[in-house]
KELONU-329896 format. One line per field, with one value per residue (C-alpha): residue in three letters; x, y, z. Coordinates in pm, whole numbers, padded with zeros to 5 digits. Layout:
N
rest c(ALA / ...) .
u c(X / ...) .
v c(Y / ...) .
w c(Z / ...) .
This chain:
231
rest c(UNK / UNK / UNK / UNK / UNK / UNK / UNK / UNK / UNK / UNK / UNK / UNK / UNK / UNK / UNK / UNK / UNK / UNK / UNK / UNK / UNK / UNK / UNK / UNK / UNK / UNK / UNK / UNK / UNK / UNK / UNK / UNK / UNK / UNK / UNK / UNK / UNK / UNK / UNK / UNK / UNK / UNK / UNK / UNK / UNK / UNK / UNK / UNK / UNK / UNK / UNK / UNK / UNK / UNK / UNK / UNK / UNK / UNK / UNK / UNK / UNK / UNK / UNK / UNK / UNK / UNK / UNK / UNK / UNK / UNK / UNK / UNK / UNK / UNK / UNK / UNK / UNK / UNK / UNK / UNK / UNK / UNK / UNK / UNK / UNK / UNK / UNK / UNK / UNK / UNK / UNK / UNK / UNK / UNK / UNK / UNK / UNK / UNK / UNK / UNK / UNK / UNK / UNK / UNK / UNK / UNK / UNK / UNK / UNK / UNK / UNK / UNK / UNK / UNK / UNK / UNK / UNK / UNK / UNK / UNK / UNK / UNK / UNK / UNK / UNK / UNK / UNK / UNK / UNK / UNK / UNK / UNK / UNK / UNK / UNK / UNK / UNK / UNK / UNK / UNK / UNK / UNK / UNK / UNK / UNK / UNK / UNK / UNK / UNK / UNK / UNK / UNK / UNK / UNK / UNK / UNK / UNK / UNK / UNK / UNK / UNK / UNK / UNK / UNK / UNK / UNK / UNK / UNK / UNK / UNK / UNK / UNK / UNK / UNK / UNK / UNK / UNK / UNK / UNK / UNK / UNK / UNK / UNK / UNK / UNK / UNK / UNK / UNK / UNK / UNK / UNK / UNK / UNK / UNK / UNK / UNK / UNK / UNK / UNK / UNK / UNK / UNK / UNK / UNK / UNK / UNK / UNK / UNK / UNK / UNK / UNK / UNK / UNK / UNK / UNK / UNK / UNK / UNK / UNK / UNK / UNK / UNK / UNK / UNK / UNK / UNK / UNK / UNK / UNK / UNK / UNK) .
u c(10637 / 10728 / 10565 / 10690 / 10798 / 10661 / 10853 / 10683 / 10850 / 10646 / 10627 / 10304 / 10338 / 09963 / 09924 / 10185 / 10080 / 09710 / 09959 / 10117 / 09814 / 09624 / 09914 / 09990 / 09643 / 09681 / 09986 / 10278 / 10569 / 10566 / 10843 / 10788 / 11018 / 10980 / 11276 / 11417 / 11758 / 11589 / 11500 / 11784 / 11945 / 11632 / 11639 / 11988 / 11933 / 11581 / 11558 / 11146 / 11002 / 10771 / 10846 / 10516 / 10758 / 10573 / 10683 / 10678 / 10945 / 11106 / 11509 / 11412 / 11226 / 11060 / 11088 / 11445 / 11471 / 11237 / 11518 / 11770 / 11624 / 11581 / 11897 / 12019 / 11757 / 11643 / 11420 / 11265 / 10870 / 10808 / 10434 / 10447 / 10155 / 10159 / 09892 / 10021 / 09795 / 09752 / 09818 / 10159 / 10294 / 10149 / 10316 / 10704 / 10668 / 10605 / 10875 / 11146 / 11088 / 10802 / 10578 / 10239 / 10154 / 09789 / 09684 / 09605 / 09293 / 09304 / 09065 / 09250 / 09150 / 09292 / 09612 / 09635 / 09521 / 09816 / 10062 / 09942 / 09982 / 10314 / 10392 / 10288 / 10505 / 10783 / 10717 / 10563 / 10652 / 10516 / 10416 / 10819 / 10934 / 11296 / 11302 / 11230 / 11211 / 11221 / 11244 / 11622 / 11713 / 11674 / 11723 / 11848 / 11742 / 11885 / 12223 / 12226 / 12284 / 12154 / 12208 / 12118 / 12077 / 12319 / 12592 / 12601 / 12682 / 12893 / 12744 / 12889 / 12627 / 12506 / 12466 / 12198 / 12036 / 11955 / 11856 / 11612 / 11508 / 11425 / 11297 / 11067 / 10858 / 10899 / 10775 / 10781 / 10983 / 11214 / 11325 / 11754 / 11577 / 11431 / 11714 / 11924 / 11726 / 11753 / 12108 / 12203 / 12410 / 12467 / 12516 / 12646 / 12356 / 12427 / 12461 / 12226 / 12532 / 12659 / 12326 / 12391 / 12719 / 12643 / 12322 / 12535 / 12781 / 12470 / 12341 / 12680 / 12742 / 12336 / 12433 / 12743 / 12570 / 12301 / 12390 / 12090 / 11854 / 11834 / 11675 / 11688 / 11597 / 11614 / 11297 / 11409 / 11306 / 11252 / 11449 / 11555 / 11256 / 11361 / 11185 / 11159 / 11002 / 10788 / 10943) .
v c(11740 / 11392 / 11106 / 10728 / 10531 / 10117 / 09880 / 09616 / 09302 / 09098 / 08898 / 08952 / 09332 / 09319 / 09309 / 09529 / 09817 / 09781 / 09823 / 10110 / 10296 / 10203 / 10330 / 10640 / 10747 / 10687 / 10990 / 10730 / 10678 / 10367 / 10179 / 09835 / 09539 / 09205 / 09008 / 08973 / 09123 / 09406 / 09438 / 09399 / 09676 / 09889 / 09879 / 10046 / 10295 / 10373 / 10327 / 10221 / 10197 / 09884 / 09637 / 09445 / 09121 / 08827 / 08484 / 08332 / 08495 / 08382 / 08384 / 08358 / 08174 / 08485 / 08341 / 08325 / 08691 / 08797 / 08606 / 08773 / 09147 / 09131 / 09081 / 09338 / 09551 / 09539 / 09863 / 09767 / 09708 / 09365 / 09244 / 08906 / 08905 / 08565 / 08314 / 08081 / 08124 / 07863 / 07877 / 07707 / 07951 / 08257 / 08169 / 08072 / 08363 / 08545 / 08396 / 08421 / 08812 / 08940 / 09230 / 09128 / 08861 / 08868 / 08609 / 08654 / 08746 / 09027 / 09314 / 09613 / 09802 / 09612 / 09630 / 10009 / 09987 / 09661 / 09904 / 10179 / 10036 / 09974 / 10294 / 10439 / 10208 / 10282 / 10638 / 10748 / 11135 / 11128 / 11468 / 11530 / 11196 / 11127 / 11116 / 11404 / 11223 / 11384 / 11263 / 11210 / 11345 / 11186 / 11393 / 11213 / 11422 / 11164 / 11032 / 11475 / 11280 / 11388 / 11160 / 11265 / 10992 / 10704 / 11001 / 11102 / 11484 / 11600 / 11924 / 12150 / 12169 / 12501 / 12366 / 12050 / 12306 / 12555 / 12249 / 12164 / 12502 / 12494 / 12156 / 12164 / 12383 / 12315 / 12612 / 12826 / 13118 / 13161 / 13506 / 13533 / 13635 / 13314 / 13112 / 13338 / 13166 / 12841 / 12832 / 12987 / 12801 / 12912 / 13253 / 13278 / 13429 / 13470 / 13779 / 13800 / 13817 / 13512 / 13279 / 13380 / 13273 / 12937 / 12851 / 12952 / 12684 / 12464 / 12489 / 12451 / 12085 / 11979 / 12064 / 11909 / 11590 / 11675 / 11914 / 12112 / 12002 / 12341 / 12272 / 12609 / 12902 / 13275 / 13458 / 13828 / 14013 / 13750 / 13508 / 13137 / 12861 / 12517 / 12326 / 11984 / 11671 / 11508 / 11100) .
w c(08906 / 08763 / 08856 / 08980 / 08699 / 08663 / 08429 / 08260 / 08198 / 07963 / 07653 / 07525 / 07326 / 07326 / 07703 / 07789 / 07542 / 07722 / 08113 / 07939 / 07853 / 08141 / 08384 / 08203 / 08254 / 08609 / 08552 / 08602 / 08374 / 08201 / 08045 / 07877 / 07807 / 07654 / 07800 / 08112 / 07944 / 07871 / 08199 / 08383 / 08149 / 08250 / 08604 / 08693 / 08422 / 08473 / 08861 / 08825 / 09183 / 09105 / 08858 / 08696 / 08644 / 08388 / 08556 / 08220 / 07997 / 07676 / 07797 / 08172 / 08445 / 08614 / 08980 / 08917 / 08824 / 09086 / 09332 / 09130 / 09140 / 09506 / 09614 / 09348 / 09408 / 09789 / 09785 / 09438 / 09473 / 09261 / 09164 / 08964 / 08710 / 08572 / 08467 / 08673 / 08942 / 09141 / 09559 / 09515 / 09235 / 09508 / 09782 / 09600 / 09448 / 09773 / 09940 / 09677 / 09722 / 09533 / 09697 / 09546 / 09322 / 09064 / 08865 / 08470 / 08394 / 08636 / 08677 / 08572 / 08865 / 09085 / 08912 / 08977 / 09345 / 09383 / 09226 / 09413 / 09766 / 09672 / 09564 / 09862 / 10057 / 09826 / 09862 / 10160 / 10087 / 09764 / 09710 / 09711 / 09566 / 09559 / 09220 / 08958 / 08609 / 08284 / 07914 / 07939 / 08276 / 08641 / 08974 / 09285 / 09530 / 09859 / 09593 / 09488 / 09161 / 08809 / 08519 / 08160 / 07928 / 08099 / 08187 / 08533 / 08534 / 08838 / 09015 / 09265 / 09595 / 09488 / 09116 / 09215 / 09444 / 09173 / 08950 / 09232 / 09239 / 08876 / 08814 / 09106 / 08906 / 08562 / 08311 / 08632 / 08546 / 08883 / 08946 / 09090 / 09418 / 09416 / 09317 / 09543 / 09851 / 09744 / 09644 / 10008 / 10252 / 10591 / 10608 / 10227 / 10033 / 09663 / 09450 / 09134 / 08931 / 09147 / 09046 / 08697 / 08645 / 08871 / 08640 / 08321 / 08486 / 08534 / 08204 / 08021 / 08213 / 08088 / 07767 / 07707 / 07844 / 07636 / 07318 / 07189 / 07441 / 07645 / 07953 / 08132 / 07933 / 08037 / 08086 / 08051 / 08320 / 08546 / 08574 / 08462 / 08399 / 08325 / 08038 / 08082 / 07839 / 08015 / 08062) .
């Protein structure tokens, strides 16, 4: 299943390579900017749950963003990591909106357990986040949106339920039995030939949004499996 995603926003490429590797290991996505443009493009198109926000960026005063992204962004977790770390800075930043604020030079495990707290505030059903990222795709499971790329693609009910189905276990082949349960509503239950035509429907619309990228293949015999990129 796909895992929270953290955007850093941060000038120094060095530093924010060293937060990409050291997060990814911790089995987060990771996405990186260097401006606070870049980041405000990110955030509505990636939908991170914690933003690592720099207070000193090149085209922006981070405490102004911060101010900024919280009353965009009301749900968004925010950690300033600045070197600016004196009391004063701490507590403005605190009370402008930030979640959690660390000093440069930080100990890196700290970092993780900051951003970890959060997440689990964020998140507190993690083990079924709200989110299912993959390399190009995002699954709203609460908005029963999916958006590939920057396109949202519009799905009947039954359509985003066999797309749950499939992307909850990706590489899992799921038999039309399977998909026959999940897709059922009420007292309707499905024929095999039913889920076929709905997950031909289903794969037609993620193609078009996405030509050649074939997320759900057919497993003869079996089923459908969907076959994700990891983001």
């Amino acid at each position: 299943m796909s895992q929270p995603l953290i955007l850093i926003v941060d000038d120094d490429a060095e530093l924010s390579q060293m937060l990409v590797e050291l997060l990814t290991r911790e089995g987060w996505a990771v996405h990186a900017v260097l401006t606070a443009g870049d980041g405000e493009r990110a955030i509505p198109q990636r939908r991170p749950e914690v933003v690592v926000l720099d207070l000193m960026l090149p085209d922006a005063n981070g405490l102004d963003v911060c101010r900024r992204w919280r009353g965009l962004y009301p749900h968004l977790a925010i950690l300033m990591l600045t070197a600016r770390g004196d009391a004063l800075d701490r507590v403005l930043g605190l009370e402008i909106g930030a979640d959690d604020y660390l000093a440069k030079p930080f100990d890196r495990r700290e970092l993780v357990a900051r951003i970890r707290a959060l997440l689990r505030r964020q998140l507190p059903g993690w083990a079924t986040p709200a989110l299912l990222r993959f390399d190009g795709l995002t699954i709203d499971r609460l908005q029963r949106e999916v958006v590939v790329g920057q396109r949202v693609v519009a799905l009947t009910g039954i359509e985003h339920k066999l797309l749950l189905a499939l992307a909850g276990e990706p590489g899992v082949p799921r038999s039309r039995e399977q998909l026959c349960a999940a897709a059922q509503s009420g007292n309707y239950r499905p024929l095999d030939r039913t889920v076929d035509v709905q997950v031909g429907r289903l794969r037609r619309k993620l193609d078009e949004a996405a030509p050649g990228r074939g997320w759900i293949g057919t497993v003869r015999g079996e089923g459908y499996v969907f076959m994700p990129r990891r983001a």
